[in-house]
Every structure is written in structure tokens, then in C-alpha cells.
C-alpha positions in Angstrom: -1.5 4.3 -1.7 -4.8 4.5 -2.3 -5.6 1.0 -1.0 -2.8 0.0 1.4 -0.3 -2.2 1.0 -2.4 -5.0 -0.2 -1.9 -7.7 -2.8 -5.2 -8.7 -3.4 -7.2 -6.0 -4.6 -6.7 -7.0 -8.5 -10.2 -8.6 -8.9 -12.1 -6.2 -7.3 -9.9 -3.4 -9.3 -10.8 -5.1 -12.2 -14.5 -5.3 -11.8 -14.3 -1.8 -11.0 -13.2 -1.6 -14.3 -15.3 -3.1 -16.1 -18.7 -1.9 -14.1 -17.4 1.4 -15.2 -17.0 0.5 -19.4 -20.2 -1.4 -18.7 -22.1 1.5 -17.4 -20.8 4.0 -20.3 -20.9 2.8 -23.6 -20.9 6.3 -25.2 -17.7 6.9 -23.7 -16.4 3.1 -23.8 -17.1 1.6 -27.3 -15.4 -0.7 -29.9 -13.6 2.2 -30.9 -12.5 3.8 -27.9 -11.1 -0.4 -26.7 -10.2 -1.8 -30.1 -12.5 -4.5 -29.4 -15.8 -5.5 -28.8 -17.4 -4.4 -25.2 -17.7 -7.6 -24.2 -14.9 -8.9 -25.1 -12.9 -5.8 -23.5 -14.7 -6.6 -20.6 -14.1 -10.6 -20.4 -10.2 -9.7 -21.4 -9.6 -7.3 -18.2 -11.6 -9.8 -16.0 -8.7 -12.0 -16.3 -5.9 -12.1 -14.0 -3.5 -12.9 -16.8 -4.5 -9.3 -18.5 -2.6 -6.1 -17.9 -4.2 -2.7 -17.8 -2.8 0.5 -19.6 -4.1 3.8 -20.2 -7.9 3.5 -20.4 -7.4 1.0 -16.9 -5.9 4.0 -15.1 -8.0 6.8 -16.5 -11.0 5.1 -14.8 -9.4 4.3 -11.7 -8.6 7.7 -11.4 -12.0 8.8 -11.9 -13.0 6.4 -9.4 -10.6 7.1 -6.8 -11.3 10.9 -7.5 -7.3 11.3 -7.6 -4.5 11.5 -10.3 -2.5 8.6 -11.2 1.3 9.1 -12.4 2.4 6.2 -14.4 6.1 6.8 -15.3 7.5 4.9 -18.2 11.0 4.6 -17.3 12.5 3.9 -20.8 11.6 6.9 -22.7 11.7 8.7 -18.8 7.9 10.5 -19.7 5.1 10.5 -16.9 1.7 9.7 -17.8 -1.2 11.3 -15.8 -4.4 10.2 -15.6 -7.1 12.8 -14.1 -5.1 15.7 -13.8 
């Protein structure tokens, strides 16, 4: 894992997040989200708010590492940063 066992890195996962949409709009726009930046950003903050794809393509990029997500129903892996 590639920050332990912990439980409590959610926020700080989060603002990793949305530092990295902040700090490339090019790449992270109302198009790319389906919303507005901001908005994007406020909704991802929250600990209510579960992340998909775009959440672990730039965790991958951050962590330098891919990222399997495995959707058990229609058994397909997803990876991010391969």
C-alpha cells in the first residue's frame, strides 16, 4: 500500500486531488469533470464524495505508480498510469 494501513489519509488524498486539477486547467476543465472547476473541486473536498477514474489517474501520477481498480461485476481491471 502506498500509505500503510491507515484510515485517515482521505483529506489529505483529497487535497492532493484537487491541488493537482487546480494546478492544470488545460488538462482539468469543465469538460474533462462535467462541471465547473470549482465546483469539481468543492465536491471532492467532501468526505461524503467518492472518487472514480479521473481521482485515481492523478493519484497515480502522484504516487509515480499504477493503480488497478478491479470492478468485480463486469470482472474488467481498470489501470491508471500504466
Amino acid at each position: 500500500m502506498l500509505e500503510g494501513k491507515s484510515k485517515n489519509k482521505a483529506p489529505e488524498l483529497r487535497q492532493v486531488v484537487a491541488q493537482f486539477i487546480l494546478s492544470d486547467p488545460d488538462t482539468y476543465n469543465e469538460a474533462t469533470l462535467g462541471k465547473n472547476v470549482n465546483d469539481y473541486v468543492n465536491w471532492i473536498l467532501k468526505p461524503t464524495s467518492w472518487g472514480g477514474a479521473i481521482e485515481l489517474s492523478i493519484l497515480s501520477k502522484y504516487y509515480e505508480s499504477e493503480i488497478v481498480a478491479y470492478d468485480v461485476i463486469n470482472v474488467h481491471a481498470h489501470c491508471f498510469g500504466s
